[in-house]
N, C-alpha and C positions, 0 to 999 in steps of 0.2 A: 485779534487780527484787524489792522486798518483796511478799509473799502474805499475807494479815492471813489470822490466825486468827480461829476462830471463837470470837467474843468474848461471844456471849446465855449468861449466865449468869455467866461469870466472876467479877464483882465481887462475886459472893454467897457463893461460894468464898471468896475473897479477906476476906470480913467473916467468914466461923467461921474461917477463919486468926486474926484478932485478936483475936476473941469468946474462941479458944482461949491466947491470950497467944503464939503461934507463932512470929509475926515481933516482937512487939514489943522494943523494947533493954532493955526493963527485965526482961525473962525472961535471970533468969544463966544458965539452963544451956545458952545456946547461947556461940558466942566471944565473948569483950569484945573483940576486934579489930575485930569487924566488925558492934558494936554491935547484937547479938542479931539481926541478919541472917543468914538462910540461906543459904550458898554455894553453887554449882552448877559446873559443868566443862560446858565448851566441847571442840568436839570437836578433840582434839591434832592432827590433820594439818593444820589450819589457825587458829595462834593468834593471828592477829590480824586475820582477819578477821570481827571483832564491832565493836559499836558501845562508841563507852567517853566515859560523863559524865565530863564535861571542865568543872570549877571553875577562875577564874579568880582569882590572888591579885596585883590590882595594888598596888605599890609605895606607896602614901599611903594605902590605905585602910584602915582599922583595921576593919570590919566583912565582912569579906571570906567570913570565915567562920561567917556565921549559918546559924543551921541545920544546919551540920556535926557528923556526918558522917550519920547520921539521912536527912536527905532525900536525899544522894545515892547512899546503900547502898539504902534503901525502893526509890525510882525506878527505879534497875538495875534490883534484883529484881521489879518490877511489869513491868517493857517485858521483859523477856525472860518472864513467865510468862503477859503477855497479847496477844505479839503473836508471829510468828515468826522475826522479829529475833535475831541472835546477838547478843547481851549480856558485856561484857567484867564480870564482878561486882567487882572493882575498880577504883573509881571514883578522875578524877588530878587533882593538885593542879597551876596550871604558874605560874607570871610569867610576864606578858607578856614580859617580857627575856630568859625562856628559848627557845631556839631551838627547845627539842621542841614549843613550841604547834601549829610549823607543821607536825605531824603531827596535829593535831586540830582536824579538818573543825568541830565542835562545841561552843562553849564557851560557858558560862553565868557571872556574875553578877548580884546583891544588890547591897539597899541603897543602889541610886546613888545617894541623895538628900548622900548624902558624898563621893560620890566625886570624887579631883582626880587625874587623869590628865596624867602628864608629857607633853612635848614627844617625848622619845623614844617612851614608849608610845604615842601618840596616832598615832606616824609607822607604827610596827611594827605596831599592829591597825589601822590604816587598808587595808596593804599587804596583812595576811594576811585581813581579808576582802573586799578585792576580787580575791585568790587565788581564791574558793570558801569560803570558811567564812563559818560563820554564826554569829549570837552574840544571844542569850537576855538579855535584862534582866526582874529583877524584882523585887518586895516593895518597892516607895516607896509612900509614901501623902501625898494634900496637895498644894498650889500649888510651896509651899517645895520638895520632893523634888521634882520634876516638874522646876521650875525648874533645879535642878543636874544633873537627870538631861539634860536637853534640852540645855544650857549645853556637859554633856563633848560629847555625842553629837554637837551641832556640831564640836566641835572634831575630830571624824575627820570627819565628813561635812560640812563646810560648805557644799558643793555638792548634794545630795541634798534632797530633802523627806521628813518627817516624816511618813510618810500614814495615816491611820484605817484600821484594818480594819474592814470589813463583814460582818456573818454571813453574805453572799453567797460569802466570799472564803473557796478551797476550801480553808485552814489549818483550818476550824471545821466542816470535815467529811471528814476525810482517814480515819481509823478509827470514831471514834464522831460519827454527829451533833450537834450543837451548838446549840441552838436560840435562847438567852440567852447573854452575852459572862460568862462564868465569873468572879464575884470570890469569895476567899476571904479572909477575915480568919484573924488569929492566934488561937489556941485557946481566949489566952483572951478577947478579943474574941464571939470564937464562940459561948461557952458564957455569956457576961453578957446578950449578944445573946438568949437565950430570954425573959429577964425585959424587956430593954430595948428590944429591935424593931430593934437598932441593929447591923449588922452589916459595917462598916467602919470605919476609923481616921483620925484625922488630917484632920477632914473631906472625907475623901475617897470621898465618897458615889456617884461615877460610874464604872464601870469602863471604863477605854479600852483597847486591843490596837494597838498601832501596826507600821507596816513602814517598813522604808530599803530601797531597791531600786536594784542597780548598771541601768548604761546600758541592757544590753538583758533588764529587768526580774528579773532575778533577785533572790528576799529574801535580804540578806545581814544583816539585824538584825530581831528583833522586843523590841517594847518593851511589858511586863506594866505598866497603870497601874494604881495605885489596888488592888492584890490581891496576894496572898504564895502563889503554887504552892508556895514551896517548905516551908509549914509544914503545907499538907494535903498532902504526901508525908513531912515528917519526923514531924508527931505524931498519923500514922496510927494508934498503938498504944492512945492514949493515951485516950479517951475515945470509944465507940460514936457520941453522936451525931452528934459531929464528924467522925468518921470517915464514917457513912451519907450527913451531909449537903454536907460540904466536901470530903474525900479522895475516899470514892469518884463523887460525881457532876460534880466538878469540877476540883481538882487534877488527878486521874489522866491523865482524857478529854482535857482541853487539852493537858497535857506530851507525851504521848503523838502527839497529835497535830503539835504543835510537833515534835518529833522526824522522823515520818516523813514531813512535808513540807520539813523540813530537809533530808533524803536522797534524797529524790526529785525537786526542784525546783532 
């Protein structure tokens, strides 16, 4: 059973961390390994039992790795500092053709709006999350991406529906309340958006949150439309406003929450 920590305050912490350049990748004097992310130790009599972001790199996609490595090193180090989750701080690369996936309850990608998913792969993540695993899409924007995004996603669930989430629906209140469905645009989207009032891409003006749910209701896909979590957790460092408005009140709260309904559901 996860105990959430007590989280009033945290993210204000977490903003003089950046304020201070602490976490951000562009501070050399912390490791270039781990892109100016801070390391931590988990407690050695039990090393693996933590949670560990889990990046997927299918076989056709040549965008597999946006974002990287930045959002998934941020992310770790934000859910282990904000919740009481043991946190593996090395964050794993897998192919779906690698067998080790089916050691990761957890796996996220990007960019579907490209993605073309083989016959093999489509068989192998079919199988491994109607195993129990669950699997994170995000950063498309537009009909076009939506389109290819929806197109692969049939092809593992042909049989499944595609369902809206509701802010009723307890994903958008598991740590932090949720009140409005979270889109984030990309930085710099973000930061044109003061002048412009415009604060999505690709006309993709509506933000949707979707689920896939095996037979007897379990989420074993959520799908991010229209919003990029993972660039208000990678370019957390990088500019205050976007950070105050995008990372901390939006990126974080959802992932996080995406996460511990992941685990618990």
């Amino acid at each position: 059973m996860i105990v959430r920590s007590a989280i009033s305050g945290l993210f204000f912490v977490a903003l003089a961390a950046v304020a201070d350049g602490q976490y951000s990748r562009r501070n050399a004097a912390l490791p270039a390994d781990r892109a100016g992310v801070a390391k931590w130790e988990n407690d050695a009599r039990f090393p693996d039992d933590t949670f560990r972001f889990v990046r997927l790199r299918p076989e056709n996609h040549i965008k597999w790795a946006t974002d990287f490595p930045d959002s998934d090193l941020n992310f770790s180090f934000r859910l282990q500092q904000m919740t009481s989750i043991r946190v593996n701080p090395e964050p794993l690369i897998v192919s779906i053709l690698d067998p080790k996936m089916k050691e990761c309850p957890f796996i996220y990608t990007l960019e579907t709006g490209t993605l073309d998913l083989t016959d093999q792969e489509v068989k192998i993540l079919r199988d491994h999350l109607l195993n129990g695993g669950f699997l994170m899409i995000d950063d498309f924007w537009g009909e076009d991406e939506w389109e290819n995004t929806r197109q692969q996603i049939v092809k593992v669930f042909p049989d499944r529906p595609i369902t809206e989430l509701e802010l009723d629906h307890p994903i958008f209140n598991m740590v932090f309340p949720i009140k409005v469905k979270p889109q984030v645009p990309s930085i710099e989207v973000a930061l044109e958006g003061r002048t412009t009032g415009i604060f999505y891409e690709k006309g993709g003006k509506v933000v949707h949150y979707y689920g896939i749910f095996d037979a007897k209701g379990r989420m074993m896909v959520i799908i991010c439309r229209n919003t990029d979590l993972g660039d208000g957790w990678e370019r957390e460092g990088d500019d205050p406003f976007f950070f105050k408005e995008f990372s901390e009140k939006r990126a974080y709260p959802m992932g996080i929450n995406i996460i511990v309904y992941s685990m618990t559901h």
